[in-house]
C-alpha positions in Angstrom: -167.4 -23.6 28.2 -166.7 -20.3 27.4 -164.7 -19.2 30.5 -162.4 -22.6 29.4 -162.1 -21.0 26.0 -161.4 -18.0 27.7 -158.5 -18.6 29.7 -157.1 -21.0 27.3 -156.7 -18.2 24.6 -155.2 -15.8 27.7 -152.9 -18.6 28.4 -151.6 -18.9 24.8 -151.4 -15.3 24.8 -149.3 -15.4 28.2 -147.0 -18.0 26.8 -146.8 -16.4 23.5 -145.6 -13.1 25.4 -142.8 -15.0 28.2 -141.6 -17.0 24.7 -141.0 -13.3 22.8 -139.8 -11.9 26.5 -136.9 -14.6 26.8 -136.3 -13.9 22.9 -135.8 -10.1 23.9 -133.5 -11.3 26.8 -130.9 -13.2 24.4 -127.9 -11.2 23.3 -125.1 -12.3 21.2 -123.0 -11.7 24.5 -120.5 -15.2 24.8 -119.0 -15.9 28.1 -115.7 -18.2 27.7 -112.1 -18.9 29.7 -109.6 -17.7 27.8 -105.7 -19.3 28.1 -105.2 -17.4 31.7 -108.9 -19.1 32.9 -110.2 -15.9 33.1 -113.7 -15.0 32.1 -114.5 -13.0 28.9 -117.5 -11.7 27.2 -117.2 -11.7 23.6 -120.0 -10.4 21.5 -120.6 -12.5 18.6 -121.9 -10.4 16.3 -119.2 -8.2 16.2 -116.8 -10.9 15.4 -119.0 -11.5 12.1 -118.2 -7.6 10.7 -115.5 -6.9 8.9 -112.8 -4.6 10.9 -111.3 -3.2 7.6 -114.6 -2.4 6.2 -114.5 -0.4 3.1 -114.0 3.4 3.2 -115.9 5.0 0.0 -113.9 8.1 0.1 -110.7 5.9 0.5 -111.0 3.7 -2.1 -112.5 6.7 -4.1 -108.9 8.1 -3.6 -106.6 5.2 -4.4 -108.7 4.8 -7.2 -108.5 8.0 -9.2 -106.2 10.1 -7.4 -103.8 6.6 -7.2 -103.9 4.0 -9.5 -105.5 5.9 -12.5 -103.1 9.0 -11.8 -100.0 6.6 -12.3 -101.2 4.9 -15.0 -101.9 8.3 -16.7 -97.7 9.0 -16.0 -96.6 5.6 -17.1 -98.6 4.9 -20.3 -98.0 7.0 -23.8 -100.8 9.4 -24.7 -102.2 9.6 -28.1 -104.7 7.1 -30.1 -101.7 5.9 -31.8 -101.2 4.1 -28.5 -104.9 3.4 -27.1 -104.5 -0.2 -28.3 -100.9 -0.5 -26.2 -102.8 1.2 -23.1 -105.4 -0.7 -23.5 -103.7 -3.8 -23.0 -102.2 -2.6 -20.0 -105.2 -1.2 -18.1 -106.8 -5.0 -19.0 -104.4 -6.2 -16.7 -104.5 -3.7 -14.0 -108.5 -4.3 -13.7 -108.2 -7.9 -14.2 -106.0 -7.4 -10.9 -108.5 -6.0 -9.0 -111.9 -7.5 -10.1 -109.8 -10.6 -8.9 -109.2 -12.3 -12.1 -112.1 -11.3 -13.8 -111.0 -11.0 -17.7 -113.9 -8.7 -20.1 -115.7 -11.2 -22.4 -117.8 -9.8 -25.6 -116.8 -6.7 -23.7 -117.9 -7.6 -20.5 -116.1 -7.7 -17.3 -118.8 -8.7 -14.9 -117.1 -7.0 -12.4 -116.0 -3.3 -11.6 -112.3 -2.3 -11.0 -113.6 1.1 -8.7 -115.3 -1.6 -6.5 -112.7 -3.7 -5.8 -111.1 -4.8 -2.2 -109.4 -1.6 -0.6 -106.3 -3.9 -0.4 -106.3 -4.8 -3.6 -106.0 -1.2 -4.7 -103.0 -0.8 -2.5 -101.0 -3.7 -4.0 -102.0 -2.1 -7.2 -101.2 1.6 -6.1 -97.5 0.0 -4.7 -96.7 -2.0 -7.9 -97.8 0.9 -10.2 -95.6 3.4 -7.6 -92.8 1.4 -7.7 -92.7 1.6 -11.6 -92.5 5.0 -11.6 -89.8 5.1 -9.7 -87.6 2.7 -11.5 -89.1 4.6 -14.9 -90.4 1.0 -16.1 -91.3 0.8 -19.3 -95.2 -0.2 -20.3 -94.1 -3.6 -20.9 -92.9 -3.6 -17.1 -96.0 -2.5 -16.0 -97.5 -5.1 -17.9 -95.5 -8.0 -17.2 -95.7 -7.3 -13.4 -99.8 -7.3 -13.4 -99.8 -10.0 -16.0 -97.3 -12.4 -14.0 -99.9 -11.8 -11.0 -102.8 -12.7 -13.0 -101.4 -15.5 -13.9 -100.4 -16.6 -10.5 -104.0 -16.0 -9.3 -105.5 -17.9 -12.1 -103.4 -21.1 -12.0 -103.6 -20.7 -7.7 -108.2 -20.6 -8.1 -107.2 -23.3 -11.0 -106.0 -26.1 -8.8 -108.3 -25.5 -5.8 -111.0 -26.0 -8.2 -109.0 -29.1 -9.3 -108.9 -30.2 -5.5 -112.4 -29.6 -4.4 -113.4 -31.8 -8.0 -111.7 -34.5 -6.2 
């Protein structure tokens, strides 16, 4: 009885080890026909990343040497004016935490961390208001208007997935 114990254990051991050998074998390699019938290997896993993954130092740059550079030409200086300026950075962060407004003084969300293209709408919108010397109310009219936009376009696909 002991030898059947024996090589029942070493045969649960030798399927255990061919199951985690096939597993080792598997790749996330895809063979399919594409339109000309002719055989491609796509890895899957690859397809699942991002190809515009975010770049620290980039969005780093757009961020302060961009965006908050501009913003420093466009709005007045001055405490006088921190309530005006105030009002317009609001918007610009609401823009690129994606519609997130600050409650009791909190955003939930961080304007530096924002999506890279997201920052570059920004960057061109606040560029193009230097150019034209906008006033502040420009600037905030243009980030307001897309706020807006956002909010009523997240709005009714909320309305339409209720339904």
């Amino acid at each position: 009885m002991d030898n059947k114990k024996k090589k029942s254990k070493s045969s649960n051991e030798d399927e255990i080890l061919e199951i985690l050998a096939k597993a080792e074998l598997s790749t996330s390699q895809t063979l399919f026909l594409d339109e000309d019938s002719e055989l491609i290997s796509e890895d899957e896993i690859k397809k699942l990343i991002p190809n515009d993954a975010d770049n620290p130092n980039d969005k780093y740059n757009i961020y302060y040497k961009g965006i908050q550079k501009l913003l420093k030409m466009l709005l007045p200086k001055g405490k006088e004016n921190k309530e005006y300026t105030d009002l317009v950075r609001e918007e610009v962060n609401t823009f690129l935490t994606r519609g997130k407004r600050k409650k009791n003084g909190v955003r939930g969300a961080d304007a530096r961390m924002g999506y890279y293209t997201d920052m570059e709408k920004a960057f061109k919108i606040l560029s193009e208001c230097v150019v034209s010397k906008a006033t502040m109310i420009d600037v905030y009219n243009s980030f307001r208007d897309i706020n807006k936009e956002m909010e009523a376009n997240e709005n009714s696909e909320t309305n339409s997935n209720e339904e």
